[in-house]
C-alpha positions in Angstrom: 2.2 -8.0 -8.7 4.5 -6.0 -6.4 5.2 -7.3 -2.9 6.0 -4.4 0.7 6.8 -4.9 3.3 5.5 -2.7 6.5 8.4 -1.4 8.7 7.0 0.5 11.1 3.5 2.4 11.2 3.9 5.7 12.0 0.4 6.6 12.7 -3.5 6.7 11.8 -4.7 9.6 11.1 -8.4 9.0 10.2 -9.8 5.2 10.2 -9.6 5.0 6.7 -5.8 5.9 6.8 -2.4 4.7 7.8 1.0 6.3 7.7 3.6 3.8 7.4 7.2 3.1 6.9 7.9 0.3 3.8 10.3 -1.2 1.6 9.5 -2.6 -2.1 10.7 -6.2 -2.3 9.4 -6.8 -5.4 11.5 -8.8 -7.9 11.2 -6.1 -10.9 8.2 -4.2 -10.8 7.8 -0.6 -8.7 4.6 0.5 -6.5 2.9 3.3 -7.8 0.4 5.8 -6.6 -3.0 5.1 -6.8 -2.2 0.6 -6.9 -4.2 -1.4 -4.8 -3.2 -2.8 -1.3 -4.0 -6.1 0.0 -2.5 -8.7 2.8 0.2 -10.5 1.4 -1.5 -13.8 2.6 -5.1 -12.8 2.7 -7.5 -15.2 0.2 -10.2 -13.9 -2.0 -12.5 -14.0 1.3 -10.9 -12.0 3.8 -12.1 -9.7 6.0 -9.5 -7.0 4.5 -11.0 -4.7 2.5 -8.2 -3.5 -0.5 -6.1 0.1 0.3 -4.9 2.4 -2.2 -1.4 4.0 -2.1 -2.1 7.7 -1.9 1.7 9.1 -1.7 5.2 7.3 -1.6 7.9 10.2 0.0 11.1 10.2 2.1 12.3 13.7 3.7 14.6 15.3 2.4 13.8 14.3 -1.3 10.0 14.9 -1.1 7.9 13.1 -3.1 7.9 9.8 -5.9 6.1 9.1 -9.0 7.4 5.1 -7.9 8.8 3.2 -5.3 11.6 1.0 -6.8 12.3 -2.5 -5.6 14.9 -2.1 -3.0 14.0 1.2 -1.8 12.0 2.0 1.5 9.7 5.3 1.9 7.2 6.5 3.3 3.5 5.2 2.4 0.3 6.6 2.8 -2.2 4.4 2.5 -6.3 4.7 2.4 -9.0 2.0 2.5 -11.5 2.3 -0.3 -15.0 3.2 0.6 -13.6 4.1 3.8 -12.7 1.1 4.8 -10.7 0.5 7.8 -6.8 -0.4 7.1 -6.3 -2.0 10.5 -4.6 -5.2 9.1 -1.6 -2.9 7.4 0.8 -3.6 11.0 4.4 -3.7 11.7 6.0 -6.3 9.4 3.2 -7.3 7.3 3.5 -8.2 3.7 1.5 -6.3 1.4 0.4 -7.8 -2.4 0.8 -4.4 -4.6 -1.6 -4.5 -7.8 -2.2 -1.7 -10.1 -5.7 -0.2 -10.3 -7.8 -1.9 -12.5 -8.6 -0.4 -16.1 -11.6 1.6 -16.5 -12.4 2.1 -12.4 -11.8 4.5 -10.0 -12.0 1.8 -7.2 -9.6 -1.1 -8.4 -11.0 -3.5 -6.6 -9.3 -6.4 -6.6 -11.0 -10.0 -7.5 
């Protein structure tokens, strides 16, 4: 499991999406495209519907394949089903999983 956390959000540009400023604090293992997003405290039953990472970049480099632990980017985010991302906020921890095997949708359980 991989561990951001939210720096800043920089904005929302559909309700499904959020632009946001993080840093990987994970102890040894990067954030990928296309990993699942969830609060770093929320249980199983949550409200918060799970996020993918869409793209990971930082001007004037351009894009990543990987966000390593240590490093801060920027980190597009989009809630599955078109599900609203509200709870990604200023200074929020964020549990990183990779997608499940075999599933477009990852869903996390």
């Amino acid at each position: 499991m991989g561990l951001l956390r939210v720096v800043m959000v920089y904005e929302r540009p559909l309700a499904h999406k959020v632009v946001c400023h993080a840093r990987c604090i994970s102890v040894g293992r990067s954030v990928f495209p296309g990993d699942s997003v969830l609060p770093e405290d929320g249980a199983a039953d949550d409200r918060a519907s799970p996020a993918r990472v869409l793209r990971i970049y930082r001007e004037p480099m351009g894009e990543f394949t990987e966000l390593t632990p240590g490093w801060s980017a920027v980190v597009e985010l989009e809630g599955l089903e078109g599900t609203d991302p509200s709870w990604v906020q200023p200074m929020a921890g964020l549990r990183v999983v990779p997608p499940t095997a075999g599933t477009e949708q990852g869903q996390a359980g």
